[in-house]
Short mmCIF file of the C-alpha atoms (twelve columns), coordinates in Angstrom:
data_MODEL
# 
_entry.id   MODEL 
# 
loop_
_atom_site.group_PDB 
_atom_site.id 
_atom_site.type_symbol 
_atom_site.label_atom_id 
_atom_site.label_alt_id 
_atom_site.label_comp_id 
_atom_site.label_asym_id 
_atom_site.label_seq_id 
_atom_site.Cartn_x 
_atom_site.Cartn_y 
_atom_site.Cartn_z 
_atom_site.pdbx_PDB_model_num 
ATOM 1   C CA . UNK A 1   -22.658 58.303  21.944 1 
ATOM 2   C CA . UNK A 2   -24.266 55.510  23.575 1 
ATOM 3   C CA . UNK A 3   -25.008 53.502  20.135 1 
ATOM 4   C CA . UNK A 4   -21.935 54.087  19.142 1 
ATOM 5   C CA . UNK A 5   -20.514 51.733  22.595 1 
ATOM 6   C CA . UNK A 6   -23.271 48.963  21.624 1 
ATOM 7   C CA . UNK A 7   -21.519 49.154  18.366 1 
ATOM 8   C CA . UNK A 8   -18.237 48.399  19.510 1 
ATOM 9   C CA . UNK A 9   -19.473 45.889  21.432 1 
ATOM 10  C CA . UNK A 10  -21.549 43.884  19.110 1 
ATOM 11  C CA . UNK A 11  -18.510 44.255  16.778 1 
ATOM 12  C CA . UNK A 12  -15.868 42.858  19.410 1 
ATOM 13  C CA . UNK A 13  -18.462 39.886  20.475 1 
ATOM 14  C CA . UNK A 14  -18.930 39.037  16.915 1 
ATOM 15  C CA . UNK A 15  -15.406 38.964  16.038 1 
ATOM 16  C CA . UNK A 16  -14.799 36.759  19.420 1 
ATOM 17  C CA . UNK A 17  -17.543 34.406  17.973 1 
ATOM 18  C CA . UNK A 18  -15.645 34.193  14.751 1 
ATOM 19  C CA . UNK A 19  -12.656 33.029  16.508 1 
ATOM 20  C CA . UNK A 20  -13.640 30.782  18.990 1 
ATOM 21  C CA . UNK A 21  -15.653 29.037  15.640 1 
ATOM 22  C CA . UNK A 22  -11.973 28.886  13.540 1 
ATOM 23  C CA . UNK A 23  -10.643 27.335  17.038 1 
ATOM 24  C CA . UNK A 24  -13.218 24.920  17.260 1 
ATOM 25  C CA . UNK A 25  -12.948 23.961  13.738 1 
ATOM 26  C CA . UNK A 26  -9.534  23.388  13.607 1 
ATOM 27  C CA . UNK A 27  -9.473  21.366  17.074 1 
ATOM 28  C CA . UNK A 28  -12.165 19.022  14.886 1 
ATOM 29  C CA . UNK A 29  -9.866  18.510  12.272 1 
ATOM 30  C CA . UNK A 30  -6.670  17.750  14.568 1 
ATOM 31  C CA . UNK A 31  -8.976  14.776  15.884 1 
ATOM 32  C CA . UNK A 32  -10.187 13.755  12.814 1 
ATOM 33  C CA . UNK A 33  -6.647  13.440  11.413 1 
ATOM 34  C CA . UNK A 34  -5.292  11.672  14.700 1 
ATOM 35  C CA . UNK A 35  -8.176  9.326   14.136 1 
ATOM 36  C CA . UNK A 36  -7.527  8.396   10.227 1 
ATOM 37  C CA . UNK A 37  -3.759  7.887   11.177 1 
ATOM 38  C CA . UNK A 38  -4.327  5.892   14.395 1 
ATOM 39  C CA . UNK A 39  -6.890  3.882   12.472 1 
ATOM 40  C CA . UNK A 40  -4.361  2.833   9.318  1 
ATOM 41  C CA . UNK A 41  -1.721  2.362   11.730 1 
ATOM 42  C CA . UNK A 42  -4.128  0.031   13.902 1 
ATOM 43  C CA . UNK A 43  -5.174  -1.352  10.698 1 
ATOM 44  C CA . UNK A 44  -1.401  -2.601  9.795  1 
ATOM 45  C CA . UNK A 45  -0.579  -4.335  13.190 1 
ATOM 46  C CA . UNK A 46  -1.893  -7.495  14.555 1 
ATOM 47  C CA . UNK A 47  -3.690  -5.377  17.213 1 
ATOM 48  C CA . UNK A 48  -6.392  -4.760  14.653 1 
ATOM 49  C CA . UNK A 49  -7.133  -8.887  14.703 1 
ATOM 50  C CA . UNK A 50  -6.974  -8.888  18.403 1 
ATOM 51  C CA . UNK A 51  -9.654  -5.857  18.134 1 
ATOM 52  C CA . UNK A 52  -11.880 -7.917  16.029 1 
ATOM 53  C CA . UNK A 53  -11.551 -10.887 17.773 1 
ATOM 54  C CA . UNK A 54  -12.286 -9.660  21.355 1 
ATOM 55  C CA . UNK A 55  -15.261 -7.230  19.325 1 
ATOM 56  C CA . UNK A 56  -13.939 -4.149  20.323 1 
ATOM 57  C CA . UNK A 57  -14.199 -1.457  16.846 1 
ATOM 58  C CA . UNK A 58  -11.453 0.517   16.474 1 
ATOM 59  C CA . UNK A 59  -13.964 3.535   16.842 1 
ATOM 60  C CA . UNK A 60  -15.047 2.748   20.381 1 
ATOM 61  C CA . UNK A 61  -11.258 2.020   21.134 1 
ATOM 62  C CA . UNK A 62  -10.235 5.358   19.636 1 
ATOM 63  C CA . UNK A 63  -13.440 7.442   21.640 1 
ATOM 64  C CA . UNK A 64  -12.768 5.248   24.952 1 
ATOM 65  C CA . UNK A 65  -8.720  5.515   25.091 1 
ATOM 66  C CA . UNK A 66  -6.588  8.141   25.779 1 
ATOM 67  C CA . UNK A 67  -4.306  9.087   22.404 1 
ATOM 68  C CA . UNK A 68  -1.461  8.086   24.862 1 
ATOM 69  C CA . UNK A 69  -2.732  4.653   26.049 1 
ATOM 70  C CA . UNK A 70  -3.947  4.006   22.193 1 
ATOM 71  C CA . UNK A 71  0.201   4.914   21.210 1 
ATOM 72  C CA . UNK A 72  1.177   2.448   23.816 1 
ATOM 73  C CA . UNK A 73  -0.876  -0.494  22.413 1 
ATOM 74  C CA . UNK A 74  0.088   0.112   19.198 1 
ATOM 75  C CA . UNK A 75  4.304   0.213   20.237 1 
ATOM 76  C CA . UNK A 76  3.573   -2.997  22.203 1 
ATOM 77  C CA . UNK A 77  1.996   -4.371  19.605 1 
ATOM 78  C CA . UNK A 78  4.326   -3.639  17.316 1 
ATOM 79  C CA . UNK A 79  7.272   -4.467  19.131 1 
ATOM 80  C CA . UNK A 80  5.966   -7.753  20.536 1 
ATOM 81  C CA . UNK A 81  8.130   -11.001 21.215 1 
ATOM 82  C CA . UNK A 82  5.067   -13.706 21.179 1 
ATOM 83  C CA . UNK A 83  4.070   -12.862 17.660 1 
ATOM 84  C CA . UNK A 84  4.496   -16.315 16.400 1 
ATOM 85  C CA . UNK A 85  1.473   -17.394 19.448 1 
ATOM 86  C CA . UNK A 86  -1.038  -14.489 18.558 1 
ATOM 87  C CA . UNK A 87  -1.093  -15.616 14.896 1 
ATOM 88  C CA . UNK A 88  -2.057  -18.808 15.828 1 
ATOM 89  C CA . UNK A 89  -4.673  -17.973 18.290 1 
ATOM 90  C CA . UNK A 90  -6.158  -15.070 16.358 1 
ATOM 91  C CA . UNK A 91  -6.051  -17.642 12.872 1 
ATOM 92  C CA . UNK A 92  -8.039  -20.456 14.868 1 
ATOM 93  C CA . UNK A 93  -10.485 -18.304 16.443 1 
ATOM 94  C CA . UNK A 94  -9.349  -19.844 19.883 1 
ATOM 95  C CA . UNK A 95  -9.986  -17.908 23.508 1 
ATOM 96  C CA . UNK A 96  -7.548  -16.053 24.803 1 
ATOM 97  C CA . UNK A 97  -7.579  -16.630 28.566 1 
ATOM 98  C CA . UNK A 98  -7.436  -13.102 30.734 1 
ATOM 99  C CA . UNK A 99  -3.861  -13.881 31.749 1 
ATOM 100 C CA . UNK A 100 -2.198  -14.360 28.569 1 
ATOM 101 C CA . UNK A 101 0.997   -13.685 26.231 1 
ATOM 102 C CA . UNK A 102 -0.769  -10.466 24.798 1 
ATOM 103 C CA . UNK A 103 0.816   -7.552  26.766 1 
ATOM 104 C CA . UNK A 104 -2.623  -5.397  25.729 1 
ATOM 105 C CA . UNK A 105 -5.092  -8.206  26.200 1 
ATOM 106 C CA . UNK A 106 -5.963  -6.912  30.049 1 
ATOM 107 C CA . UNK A 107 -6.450  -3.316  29.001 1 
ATOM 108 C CA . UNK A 108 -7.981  -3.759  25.683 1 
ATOM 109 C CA . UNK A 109 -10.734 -5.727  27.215 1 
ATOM 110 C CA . UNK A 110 -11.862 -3.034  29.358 1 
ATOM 111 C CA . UNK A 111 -12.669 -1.048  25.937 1 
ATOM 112 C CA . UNK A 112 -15.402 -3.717  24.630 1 
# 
């Protein structure tokens, strides 16, 4: 009888192995998939300039940032009034001074 309760219990650790792995898996594709969309969508905004230009990769900001911070940046971003400034200061390579027009310049330097 007592073989037959290591059995069982092999059998019931094994099969908790096996689905802790499938878990595990499938949280590695959620974030692998957040981090292909968040990168295209970074990609078509002017944030993705403003990344380049302060040298922050869109990597380090994606493994640095929370998913809620990184959705934030990209609304503000999107949504943003002084456009028509941004293009010209990303275009002529010029500084952007800490207190500026970008509404994500302060926190998206803290991600170089």
């Amino acid at each position: 009888m007592p073989s037959s309760g290591i059995f069982t219990l092999v059998i019931i650790v094994a099969v908790s192995f096996v689905i802790m792995l499938v878990g595990v898996t499938s949280s590695f594709r959620q974030i692998r998939q957040y981090r292909r969309d968040a990168i295209r969508r970074i990609k078509s905004l002017r944030i993705d300039k403003m990344l380049i230009h302060q040298g922050i990769s869109r990597a380090r900001l994606l493994r640095k940032a929370q998913p809620k911070s990184v959705e934030k940046h990209l609304l503000l971003c999107k949504y943003c009034s002084t456009t028509d400034i941004c293009d010209e200061c990303l275009e002529q390579g010029k500084d952007i001074p800490e207190h500026t027009f970008c509404p994500n310049f302060r926190e998206l330097i803290r991600y170089r």
